[in-house]
C-alpha positions in Angstrom: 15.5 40.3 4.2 14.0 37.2 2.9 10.5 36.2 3.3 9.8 32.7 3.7 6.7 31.6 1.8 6.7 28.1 1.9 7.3 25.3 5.4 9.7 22.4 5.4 7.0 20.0 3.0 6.4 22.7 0.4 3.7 24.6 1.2 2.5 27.7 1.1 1.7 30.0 4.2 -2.1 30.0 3.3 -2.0 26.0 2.7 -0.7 26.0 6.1 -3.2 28.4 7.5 -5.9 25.8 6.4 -4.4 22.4 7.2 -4.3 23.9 10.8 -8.4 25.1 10.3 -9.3 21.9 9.5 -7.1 20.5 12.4 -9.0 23.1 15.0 -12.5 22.2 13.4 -11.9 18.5 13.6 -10.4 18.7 17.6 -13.5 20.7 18.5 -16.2 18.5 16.5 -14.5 15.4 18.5 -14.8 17.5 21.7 -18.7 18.6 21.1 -19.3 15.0 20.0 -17.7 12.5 22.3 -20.8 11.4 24.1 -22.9 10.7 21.0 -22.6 7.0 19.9 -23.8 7.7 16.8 -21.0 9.9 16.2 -18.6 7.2 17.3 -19.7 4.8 15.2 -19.6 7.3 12.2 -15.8 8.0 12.6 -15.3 4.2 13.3 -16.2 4.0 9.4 -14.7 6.6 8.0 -10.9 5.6 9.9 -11.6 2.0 8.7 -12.8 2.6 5.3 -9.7 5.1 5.3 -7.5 2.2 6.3 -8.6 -0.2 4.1 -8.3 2.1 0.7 -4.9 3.2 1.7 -3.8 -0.5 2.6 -5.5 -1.7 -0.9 -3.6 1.4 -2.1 -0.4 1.1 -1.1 0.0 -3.0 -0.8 2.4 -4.7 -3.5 1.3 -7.9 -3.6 -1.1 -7.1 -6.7 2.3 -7.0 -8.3 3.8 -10.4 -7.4 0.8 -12.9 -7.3 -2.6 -13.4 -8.6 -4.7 -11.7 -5.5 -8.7 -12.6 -5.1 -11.1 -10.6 -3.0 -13.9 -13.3 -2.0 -17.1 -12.5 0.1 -16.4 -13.3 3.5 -18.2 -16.2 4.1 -16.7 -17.7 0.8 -14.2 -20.7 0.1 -11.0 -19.8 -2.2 -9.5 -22.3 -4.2 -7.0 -23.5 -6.7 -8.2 -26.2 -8.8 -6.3 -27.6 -12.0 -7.7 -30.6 -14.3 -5.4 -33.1 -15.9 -5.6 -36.4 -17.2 -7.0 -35.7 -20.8 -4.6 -37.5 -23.5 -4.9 -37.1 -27.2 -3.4 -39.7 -29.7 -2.5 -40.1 -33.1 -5.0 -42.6 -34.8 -5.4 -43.8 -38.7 -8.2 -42.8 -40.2 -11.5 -44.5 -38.8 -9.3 -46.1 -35.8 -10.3 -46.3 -32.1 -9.8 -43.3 -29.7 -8.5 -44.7 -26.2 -10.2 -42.7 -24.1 -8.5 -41.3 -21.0 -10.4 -39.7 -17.9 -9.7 -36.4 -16.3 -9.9 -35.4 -13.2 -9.5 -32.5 -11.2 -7.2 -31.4 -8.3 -8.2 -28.6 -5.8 -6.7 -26.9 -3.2 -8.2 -24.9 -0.5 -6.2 -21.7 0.5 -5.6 -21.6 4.1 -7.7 -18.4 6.3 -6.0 -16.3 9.1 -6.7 -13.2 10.0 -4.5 -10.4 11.0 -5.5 -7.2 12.9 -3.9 -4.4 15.8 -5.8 -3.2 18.9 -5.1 0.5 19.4 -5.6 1.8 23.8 -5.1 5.3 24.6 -6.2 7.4 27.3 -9.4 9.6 26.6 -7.7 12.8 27.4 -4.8 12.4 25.3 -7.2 11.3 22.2 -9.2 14.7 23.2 -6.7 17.3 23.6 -5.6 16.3 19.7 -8.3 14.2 18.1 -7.0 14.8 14.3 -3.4 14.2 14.7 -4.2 10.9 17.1 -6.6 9.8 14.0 -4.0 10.8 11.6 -1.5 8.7 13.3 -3.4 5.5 13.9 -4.6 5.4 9.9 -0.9 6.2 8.5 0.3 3.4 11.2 -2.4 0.9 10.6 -1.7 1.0 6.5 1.6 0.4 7.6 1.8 -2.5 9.6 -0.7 -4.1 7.5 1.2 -3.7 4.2 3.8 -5.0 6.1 2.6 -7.7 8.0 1.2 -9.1 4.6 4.6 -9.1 2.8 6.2 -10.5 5.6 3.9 -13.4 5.0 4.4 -13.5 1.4 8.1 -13.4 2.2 8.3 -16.2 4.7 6.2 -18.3 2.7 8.8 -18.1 -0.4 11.6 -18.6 2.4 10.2 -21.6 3.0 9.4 -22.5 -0.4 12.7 -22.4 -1.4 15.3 -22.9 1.5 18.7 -23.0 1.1 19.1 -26.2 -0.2 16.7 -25.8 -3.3 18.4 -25.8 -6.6 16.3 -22.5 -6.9 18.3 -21.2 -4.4 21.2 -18.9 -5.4 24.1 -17.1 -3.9 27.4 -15.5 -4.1 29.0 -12.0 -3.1 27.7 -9.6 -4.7 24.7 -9.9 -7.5 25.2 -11.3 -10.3 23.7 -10.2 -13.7 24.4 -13.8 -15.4 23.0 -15.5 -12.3 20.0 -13.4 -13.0 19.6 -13.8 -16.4 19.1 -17.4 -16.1 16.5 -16.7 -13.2 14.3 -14.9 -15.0 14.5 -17.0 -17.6 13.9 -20.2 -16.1 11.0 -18.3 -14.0 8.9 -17.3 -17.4 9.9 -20.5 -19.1 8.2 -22.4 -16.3 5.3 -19.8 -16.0 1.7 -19.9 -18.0 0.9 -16.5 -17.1 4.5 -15.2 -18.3 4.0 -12.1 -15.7 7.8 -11.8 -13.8 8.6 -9.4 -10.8 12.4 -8.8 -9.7 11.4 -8.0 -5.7 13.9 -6.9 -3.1 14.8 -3.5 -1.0 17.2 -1.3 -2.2 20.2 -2.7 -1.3 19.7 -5.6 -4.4 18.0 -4.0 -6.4 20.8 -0.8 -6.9 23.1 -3.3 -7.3 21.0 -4.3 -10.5 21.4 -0.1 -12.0 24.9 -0.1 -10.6 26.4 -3.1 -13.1 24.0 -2.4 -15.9 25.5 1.6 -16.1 29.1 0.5 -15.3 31.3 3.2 -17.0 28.1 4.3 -18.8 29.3 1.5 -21.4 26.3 -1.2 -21.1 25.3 -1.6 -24.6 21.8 -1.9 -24.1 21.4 1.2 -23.5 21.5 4.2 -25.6 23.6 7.4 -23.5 20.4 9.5 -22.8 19.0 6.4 -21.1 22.0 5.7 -19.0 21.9 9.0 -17.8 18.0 8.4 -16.8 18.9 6.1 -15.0 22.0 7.4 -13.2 20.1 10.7 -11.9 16.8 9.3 -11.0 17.6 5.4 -10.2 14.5 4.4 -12.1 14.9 0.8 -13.9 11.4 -0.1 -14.7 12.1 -3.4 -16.3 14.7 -5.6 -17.1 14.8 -8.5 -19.5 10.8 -8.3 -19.2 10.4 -8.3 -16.0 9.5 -5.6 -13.2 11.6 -4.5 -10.6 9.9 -3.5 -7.5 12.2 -2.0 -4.3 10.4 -2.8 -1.4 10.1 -0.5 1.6 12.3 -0.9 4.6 9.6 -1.9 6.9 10.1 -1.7 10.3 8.6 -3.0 12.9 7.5 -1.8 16.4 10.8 -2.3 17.8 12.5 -0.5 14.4 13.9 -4.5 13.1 13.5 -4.4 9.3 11.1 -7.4 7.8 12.6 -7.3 5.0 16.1 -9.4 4.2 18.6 -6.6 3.1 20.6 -9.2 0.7 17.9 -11.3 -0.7 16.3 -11.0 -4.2 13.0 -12.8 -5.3 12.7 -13.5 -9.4 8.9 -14.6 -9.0 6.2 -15.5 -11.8 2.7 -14.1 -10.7 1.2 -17.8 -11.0 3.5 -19.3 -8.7 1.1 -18.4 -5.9 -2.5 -17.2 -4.6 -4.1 -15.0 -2.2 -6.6 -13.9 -1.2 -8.5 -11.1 1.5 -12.0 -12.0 2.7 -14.2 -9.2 3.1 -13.7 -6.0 4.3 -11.8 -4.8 7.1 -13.6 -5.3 10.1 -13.4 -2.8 12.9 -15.2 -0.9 16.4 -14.4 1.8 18.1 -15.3 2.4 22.0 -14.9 4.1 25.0 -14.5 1.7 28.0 -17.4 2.4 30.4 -15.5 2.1 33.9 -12.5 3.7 32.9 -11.3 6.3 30.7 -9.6 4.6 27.5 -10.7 4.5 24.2 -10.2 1.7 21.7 -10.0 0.8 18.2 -9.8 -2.6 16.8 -9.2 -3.5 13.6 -8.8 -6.9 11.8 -9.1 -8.6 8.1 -9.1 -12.0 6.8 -6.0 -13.1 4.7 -4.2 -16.5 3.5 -2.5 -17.7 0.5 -0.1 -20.6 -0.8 2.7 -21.0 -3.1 1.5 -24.1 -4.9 4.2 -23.5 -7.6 7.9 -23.0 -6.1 9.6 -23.7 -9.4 8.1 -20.9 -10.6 10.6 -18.6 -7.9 14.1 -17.8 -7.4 16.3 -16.7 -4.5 18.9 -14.8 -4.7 21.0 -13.6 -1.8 23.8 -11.7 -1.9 26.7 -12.8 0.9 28.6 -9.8 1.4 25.6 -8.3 3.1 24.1 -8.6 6.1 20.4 -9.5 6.3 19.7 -7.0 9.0 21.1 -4.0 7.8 19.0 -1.3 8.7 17.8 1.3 6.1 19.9 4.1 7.4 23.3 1.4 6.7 22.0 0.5 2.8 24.6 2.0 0.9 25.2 0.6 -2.7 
């Protein structure tokens, strides 16, 4: 007979055993506890401040533009001064003087935030999986609610009639080359990011270990990459696979055949303060509530600094269980 020592995720009996302690011990604290306000209040902060590492955790955007984190009562901007000319002279000859002067744009403020109402019993009967849910779903739709304002902002920065914008069936790895490259050519910072989900970015390990013949690569490093899919880099720049958001109604944000070649300075962002949040109990009814909400904005104030690349032969919906390379 075989004895089963381990559950579906991996762990052991005993592991298991103390997940579900700590489950009981948190259900009955919540039970004991509900009337205190100070004990509200106290898991108010410890769910946001939960929220808001995870989010800073998990969130991507570090990765594909230069992020700020001003106080909340502060201003952000980007500011760039021209004007200063230098000249060849003789020896003892005049300087023409030139005058600079300085440009500055404000980045715009919004703020994003969900609103979480559930019946007191339900919350009660399973406090720790109810507090579970709403912090694993509030990093979520955050992270994603951020990128899917990064990535309409670059859809509108480069529409379909830019000369940035590039497309064909299938990806292609000349097509790409000469992205990237015009991308770091036009950059300061130099910093590139390949972005997309799965479905382009495959496509990327697919033609570079074609018959295991790419000559870039040495065999032990093709074979790396066939087994694990793991392509860290290419030409310089970093490939990141986005997650197949979804969102409420299980609709991917994410365009299944578009690509992003993006410089880190070809836009700015920034989150104001901390995540602001409360947590109640209405007092004529029996639903509890948690709101949550943060401060974001950003611009791209350098489009030729991006590059689109969509792929034709695949549909921009298709969900995560259709992406097949």
């Amino acid at each position: 007979m075989t004895t089963i020592t381990k559950d579906r995720y991996g762990r052991s009996l005993e592991e298991v055993r103390e997940l579900r302690e700590k489950v009981e011990a948190a259900n009955l604290e919540a039970k004991a506890n509900w009337g205190d306000p100070a004990w509200h209040k106290e898991m108010a902060a410890i769910i946001t401040e939960t929220i808001l590492w995870g989010f800073e955790h998990e969130n991507l955007l570090n990765l594909m533009s230069n992020v700020s984190y001003p106080a909340f009562d502060d201003r952000q901007t980007i500011s760039e001064v021209r004007g200063l000319k230098a000249f060849w002279i003789a020896r003892g000859g005049y300087i023409e003087a030139s005058h600079m002067h300085r440009e500055v744009l404000e980045i715009p403020r919004d703020s994003i935030g969900f609103h979480v109402q559930e019946e007191t019993d339900k919350v009660l009967v399973n406090f720790a999986e109810t507090q579970a849910d709403l912090i694993n779903l509030g990093i979520q739709r955050l992270d994603a609610e951020v990128n899917l304002r990064f990535l309409r902002l670059m859809q509108a920065a480069i529409p379909s009639s830019s000369a940035s914008y590039i497309h064909g069936s299938g990806l292609s790895l000349p097509a790409l080359d000469a992205a990237i490259l015009a991308v770091r050519d036009a950059s300061r910072q130099r910093v590139v990011t390949i972005v997309g989900r799965e479905t382009m970015t495959g496509q990327i390990i697919t033609k570079l270990t074609a018959n295991s013949t790419f000559p870039g690569f040495i065999p032990e490093t093709n074979k790396e990459v066939i087994d694990q899919g793991i392509l860290g880099h290419y030409r310089g720049a970093q490939i990141v696979t986005m997650i197949d958001y979804l969102d409420a109604y299980d609709n991917p944000f994410f365009p299944a055949n578009e690509l992003y070649v993006i410089a880190k300075d070809a836009s700015q962002f920034a989150f104001w303060g901390g995540l602001q949040a409360k947590e109640f109990e209405e007092l004529d009814n029996w639903y509890w509530h948690y709101l949550a909400r943060k401060d974001f904005g950003g611009v791209i104030h350098r489009p030729e600094r991006i590059r689109r690349v969509v792929d034709d032969s695949i549909l921009p919906s298709l969900g995560a269980l259709n992406d097949i390379i």
